[in-house]
Backbone as CSV, one residue per row, in Angstrom:
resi,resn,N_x,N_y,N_z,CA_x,CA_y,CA_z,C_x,C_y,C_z
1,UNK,-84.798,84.109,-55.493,-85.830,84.897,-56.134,-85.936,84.561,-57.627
2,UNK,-85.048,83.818,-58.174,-84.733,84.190,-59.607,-85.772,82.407,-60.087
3,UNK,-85.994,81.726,-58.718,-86.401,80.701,-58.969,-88.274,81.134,-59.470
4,UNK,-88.197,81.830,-57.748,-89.429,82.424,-57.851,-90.521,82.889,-59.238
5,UNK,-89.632,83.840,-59.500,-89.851,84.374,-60.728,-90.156,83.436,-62.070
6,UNK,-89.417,82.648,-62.264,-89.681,81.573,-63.020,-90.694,80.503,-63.097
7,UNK,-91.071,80.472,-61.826,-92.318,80.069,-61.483,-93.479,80.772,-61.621
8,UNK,-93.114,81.933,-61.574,-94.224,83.061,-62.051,-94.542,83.048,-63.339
9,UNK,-93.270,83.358,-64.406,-93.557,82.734,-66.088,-94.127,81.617,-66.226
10,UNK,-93.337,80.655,-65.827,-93.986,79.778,-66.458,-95.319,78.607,-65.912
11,UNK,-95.726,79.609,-64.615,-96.984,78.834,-64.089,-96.924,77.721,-63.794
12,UNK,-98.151,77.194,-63.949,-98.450,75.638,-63.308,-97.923,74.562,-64.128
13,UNK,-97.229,74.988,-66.022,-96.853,74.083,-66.921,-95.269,74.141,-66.613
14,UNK,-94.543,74.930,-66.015,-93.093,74.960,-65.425,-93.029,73.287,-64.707
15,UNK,-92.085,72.738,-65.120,-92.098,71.144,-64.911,-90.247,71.372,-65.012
16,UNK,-90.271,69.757,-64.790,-88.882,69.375,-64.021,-87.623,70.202,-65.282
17,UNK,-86.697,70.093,-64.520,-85.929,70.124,-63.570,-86.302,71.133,-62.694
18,UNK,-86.860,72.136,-62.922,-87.261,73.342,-61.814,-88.658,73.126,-60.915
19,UNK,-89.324,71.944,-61.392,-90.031,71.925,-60.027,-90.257,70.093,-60.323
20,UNK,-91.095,69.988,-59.413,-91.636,68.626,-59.205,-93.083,68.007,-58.549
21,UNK,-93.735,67.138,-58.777,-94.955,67.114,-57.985,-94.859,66.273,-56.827
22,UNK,-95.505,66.649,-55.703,-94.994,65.581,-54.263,-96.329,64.983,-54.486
23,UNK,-97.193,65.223,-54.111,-98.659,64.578,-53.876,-99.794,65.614,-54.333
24,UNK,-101.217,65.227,-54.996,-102.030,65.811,-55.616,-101.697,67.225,-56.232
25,UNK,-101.697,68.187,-55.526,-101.241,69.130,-55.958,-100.322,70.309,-55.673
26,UNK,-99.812,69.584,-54.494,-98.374,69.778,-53.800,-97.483,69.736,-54.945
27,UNK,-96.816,70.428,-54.847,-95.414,70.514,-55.759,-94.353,71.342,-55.103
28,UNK,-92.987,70.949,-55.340,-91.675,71.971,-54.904,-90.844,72.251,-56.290
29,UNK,-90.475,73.562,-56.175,-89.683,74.637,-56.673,-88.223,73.610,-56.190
30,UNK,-87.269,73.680,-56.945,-85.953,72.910,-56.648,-84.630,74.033,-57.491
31,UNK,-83.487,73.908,-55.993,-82.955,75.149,-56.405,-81.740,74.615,-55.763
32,UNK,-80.528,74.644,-56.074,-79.096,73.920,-56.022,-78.077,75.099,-55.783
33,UNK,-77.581,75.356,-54.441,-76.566,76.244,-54.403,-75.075,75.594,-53.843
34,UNK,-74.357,75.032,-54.716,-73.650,74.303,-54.547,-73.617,73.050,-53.971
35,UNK,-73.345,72.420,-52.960,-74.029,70.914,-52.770,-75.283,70.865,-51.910
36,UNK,-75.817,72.656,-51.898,-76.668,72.417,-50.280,-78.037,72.383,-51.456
37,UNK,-79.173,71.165,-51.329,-80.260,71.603,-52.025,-81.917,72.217,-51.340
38,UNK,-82.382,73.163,-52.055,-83.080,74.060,-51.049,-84.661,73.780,-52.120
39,UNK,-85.625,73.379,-50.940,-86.988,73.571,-52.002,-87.909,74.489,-51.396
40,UNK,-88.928,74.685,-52.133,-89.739,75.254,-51.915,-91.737,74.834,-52.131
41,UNK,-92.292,74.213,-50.489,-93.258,73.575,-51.173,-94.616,74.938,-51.865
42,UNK,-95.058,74.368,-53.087,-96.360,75.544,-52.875,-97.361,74.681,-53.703
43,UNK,-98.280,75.185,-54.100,-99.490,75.121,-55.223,-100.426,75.784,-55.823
44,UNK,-100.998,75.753,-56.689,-101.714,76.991,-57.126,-103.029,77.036,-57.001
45,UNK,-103.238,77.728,-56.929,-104.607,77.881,-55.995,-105.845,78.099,-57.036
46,UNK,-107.159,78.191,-56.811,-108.248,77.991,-57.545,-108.177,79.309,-58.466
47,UNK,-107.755,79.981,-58.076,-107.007,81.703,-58.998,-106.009,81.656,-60.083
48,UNK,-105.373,80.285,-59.586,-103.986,80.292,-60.624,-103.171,81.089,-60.004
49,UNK,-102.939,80.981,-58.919,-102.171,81.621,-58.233,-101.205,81.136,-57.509
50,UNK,-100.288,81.018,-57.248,-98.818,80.211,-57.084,-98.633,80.841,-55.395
51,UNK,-98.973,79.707,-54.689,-99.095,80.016,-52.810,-97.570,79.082,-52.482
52,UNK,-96.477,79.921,-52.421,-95.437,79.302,-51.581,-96.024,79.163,-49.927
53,UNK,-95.739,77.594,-49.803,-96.006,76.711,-48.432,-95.047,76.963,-47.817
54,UNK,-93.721,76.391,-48.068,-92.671,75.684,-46.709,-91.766,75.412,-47.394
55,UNK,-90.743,76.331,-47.067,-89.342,76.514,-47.727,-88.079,75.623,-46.563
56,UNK,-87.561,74.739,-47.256,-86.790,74.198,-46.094,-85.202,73.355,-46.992
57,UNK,-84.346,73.261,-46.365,-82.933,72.340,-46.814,-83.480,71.252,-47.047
58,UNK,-83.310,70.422,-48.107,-83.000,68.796,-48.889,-81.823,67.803,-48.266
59,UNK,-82.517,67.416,-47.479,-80.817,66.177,-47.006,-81.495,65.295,-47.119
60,UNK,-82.430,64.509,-47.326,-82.327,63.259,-48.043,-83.272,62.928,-49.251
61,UNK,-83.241,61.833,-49.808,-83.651,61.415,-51.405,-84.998,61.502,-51.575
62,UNK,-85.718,61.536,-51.084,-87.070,61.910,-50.381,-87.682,63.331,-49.920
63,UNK,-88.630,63.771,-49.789,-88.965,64.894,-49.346,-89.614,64.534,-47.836
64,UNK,-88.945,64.930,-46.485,-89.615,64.004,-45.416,-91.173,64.515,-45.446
65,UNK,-91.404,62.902,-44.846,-92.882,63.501,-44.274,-93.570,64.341,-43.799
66,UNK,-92.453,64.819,-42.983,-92.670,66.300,-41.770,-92.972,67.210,-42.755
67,UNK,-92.330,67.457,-43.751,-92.590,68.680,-44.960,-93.623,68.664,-45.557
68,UNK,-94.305,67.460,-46.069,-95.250,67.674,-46.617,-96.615,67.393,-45.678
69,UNK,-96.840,67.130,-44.549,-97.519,67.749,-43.299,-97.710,69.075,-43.616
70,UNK,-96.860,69.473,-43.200,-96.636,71.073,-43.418,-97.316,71.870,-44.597
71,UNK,-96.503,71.374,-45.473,-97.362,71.601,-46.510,-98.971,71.418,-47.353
72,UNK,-99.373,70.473,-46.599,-100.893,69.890,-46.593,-101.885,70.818,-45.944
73,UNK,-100.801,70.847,-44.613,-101.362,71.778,-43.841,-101.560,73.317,-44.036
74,UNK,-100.909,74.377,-44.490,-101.169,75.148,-45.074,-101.965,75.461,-46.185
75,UNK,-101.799,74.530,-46.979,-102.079,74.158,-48.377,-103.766,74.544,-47.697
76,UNK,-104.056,73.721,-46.658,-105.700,73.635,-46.581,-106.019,74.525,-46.016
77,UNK,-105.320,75.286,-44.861,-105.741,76.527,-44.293,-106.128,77.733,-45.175
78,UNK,-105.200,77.504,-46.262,-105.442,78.546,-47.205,-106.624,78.339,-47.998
79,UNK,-106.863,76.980,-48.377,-108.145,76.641,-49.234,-108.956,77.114,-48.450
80,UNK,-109.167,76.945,-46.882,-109.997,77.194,-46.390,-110.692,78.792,-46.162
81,UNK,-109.449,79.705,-46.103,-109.711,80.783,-45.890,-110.574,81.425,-47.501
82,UNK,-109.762,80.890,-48.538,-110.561,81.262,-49.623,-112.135,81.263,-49.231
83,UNK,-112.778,79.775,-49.269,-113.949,79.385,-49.201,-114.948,80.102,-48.286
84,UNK,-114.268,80.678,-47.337,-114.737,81.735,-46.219,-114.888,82.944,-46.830
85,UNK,-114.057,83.399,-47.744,-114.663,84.520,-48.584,-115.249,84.511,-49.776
86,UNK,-115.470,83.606,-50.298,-115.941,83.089,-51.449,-117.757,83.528,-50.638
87,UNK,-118.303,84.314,-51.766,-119.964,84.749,-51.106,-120.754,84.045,-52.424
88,UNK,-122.247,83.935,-51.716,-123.173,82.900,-52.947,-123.153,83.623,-54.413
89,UNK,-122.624,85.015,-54.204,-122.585,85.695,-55.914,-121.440,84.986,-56.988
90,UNK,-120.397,84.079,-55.614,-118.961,83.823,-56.685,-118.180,85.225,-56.537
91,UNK,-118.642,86.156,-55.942,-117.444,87.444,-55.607,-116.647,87.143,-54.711
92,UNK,-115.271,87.550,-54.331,-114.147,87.518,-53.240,-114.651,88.956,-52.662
93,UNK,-114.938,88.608,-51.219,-114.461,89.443,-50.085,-112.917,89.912,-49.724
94,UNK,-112.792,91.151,-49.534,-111.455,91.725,-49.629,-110.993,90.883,-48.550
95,UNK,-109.838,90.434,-48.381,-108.941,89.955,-47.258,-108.349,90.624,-46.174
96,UNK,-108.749,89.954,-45.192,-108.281,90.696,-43.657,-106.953,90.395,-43.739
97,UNK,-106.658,91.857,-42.935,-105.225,91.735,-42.403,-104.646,91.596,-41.492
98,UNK,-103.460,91.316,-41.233,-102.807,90.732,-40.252,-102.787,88.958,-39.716
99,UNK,-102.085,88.961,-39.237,-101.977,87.519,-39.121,-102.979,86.852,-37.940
100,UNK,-103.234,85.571,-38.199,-104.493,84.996,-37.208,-105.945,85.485,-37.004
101,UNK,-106.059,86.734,-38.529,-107.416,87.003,-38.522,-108.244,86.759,-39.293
């Protein structure tokens, strides 16, 4: 959490050692609890808003592919859902709840 938070201060200008950029605007949160290393993918969204993706263990020098799939993939579901509430005034429609709606 304490990473979290820090990411919250210091926004989208919070740069390395505490985060890193994978691709366009993919980036991971990087967090070291003794030798195990743990990231966190997210990006910020057209709000400035900091969307944690896909939190997963670091075992090799690389971030695998599979992760940032993942992360692409969300990444766009979410763009997408914005754009679905986004109305021709430029107002946000309140957000549905629950999941898969």
């Amino acid at each position: 959490m304490a990473r979290i938070d820090l990411l919250k201060r210091g926004g989208p200008t919070l740069d390395f050692p505490y985060t890193s950029q994978i691709e366009g605007k993919l980036r991971e949160a990087r967090l070291r609890m003794g030798k195990t290393r743990y990231r966190v993918l997210y990006f910020f969204d057209e709000r400035r808003t900091a969307i944690l993706l896909h939190g997963f263990t670091k075992d090799t020098a690389s971030v695998e592919e599979s992760d940032k799939r993942i992360g692409r993939e969300r990444m766009a579901s979410h763009e997408a859902r914005l754009a679905i509430r986004s109305t021709g005034s430029g107002k946000r429609e309140p957000a549905k709840g629950g999941k898969g709606k």
